[in-house]
N, C-alpha and C positions, 0 to 999 in steps of 0.2 A: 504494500500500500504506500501511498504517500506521505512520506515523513517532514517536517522541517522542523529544526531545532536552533532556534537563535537562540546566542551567548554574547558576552563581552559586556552586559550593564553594570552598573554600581550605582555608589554614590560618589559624586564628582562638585567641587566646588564651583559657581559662576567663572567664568571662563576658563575653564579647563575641557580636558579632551574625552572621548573616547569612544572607540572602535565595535562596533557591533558586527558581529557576525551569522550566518544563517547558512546550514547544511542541511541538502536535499537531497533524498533519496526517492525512489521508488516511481521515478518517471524519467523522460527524455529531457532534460534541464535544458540543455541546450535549445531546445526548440522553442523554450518560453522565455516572454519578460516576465519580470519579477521588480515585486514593489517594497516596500517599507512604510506600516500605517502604525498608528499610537492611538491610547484610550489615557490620556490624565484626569488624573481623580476627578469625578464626577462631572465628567463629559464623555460624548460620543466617541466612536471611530474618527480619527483624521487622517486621510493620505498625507505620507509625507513625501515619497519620490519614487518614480519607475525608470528601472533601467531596461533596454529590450533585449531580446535574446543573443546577440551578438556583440554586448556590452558599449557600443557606438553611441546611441543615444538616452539620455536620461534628461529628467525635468523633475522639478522640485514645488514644492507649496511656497508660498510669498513669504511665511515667514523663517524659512530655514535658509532659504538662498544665499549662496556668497558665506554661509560657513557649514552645508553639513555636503557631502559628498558621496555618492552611489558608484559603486562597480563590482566586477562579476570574474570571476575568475571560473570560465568551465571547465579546464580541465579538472578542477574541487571538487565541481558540485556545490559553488560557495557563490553568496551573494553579501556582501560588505556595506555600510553604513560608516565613515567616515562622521564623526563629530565634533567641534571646531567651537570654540568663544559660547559655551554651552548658559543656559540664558534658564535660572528659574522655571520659566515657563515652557520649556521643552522636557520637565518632569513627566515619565509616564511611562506604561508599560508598550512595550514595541515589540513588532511581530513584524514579518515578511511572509507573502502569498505569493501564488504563481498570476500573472496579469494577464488579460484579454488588453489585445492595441488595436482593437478592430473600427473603432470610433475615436468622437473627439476627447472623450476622456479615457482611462484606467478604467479597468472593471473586473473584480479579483474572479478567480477562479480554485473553486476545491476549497482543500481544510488552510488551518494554519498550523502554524505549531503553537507551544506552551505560552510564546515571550518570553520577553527579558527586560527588568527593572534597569530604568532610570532616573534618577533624582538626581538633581540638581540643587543642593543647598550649603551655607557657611556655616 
C-alpha cells in the first residue's frame, strides 16, 4: 500500500531553520507531484507548496515564499521541505501527499502519512 512518512520537525526558535522530510513507498513516485500542506492549532488544512514529478517546477502559498523551499530527490523516494527565517506563525503539524496538476490548482491524491511537528517558539 501507500506509505508516506515525514520527519525532521521540532521545536525551532523565530528565525531558525529546518528540514523536513517525506518517504514514499508503495507506488511509482516518480510519476507524481507531491505537495506539502499544515493544520496549526485550531485551523484548517493549508497548502503550502507543490513540486511536480520531475522536481523542475514548484510554487508556494504567499506566505512562505522567498524563505521555505521544495524539492525531490527520486532516486529516494524523498520529497524535502527546506525551512528558512521560520516565523511563529508557521507553527503546525505538516504532512506531504501525492498531487493531481491537472488544473489551475493542486488537488491531493490518496492517504497521507502521520506528520510531523513544528513549533516555532522562544
Amino acid at each position: 500500500e501507500v506509505q508516506l512518512v515525514e520527519s525532521g520537525g521540532g521545536l525551532v526558535q523565530p528565525g531558525g531553520s529546518l528540514r523536513l522530510s517525506c518517504a514514499a513507498s508503495g507506488f511509482t513516485f516518480s510519476s507524481y507531484a507531491m505537495s506539502w500542506v499544515r493544520q496549526a492549532p485550531g485551523k484548517g488544512l493549508e497548502w503550502v507548496s507543490v513540486i511536480n514529478s520531475g522536481g523542475i517546477r514548484s510554487s508556494y502559498t504567499d506566505s512562505v515564499k522567498g524563505r521555505f523551499t521544495i524539492s525531490r530527490d527520486n532516486a529516494k523516494n524523498t520529497v524535502y521541505l527546506q525551512m528558512n527565517s521560520l516565523k511563529p506563525e508557521d507553527t503546525a503539524k505538516y504532512y506531504c501527499s501525492r498531487t493531481i496538476l491537472d488544473g489551475p490548482s493542486p488537488r491531493p491524491l490518496g492517504s497521507w502519512g502521520q506528520g510531523t511537528q513544528v513549533t516555532v517558539s522562544s
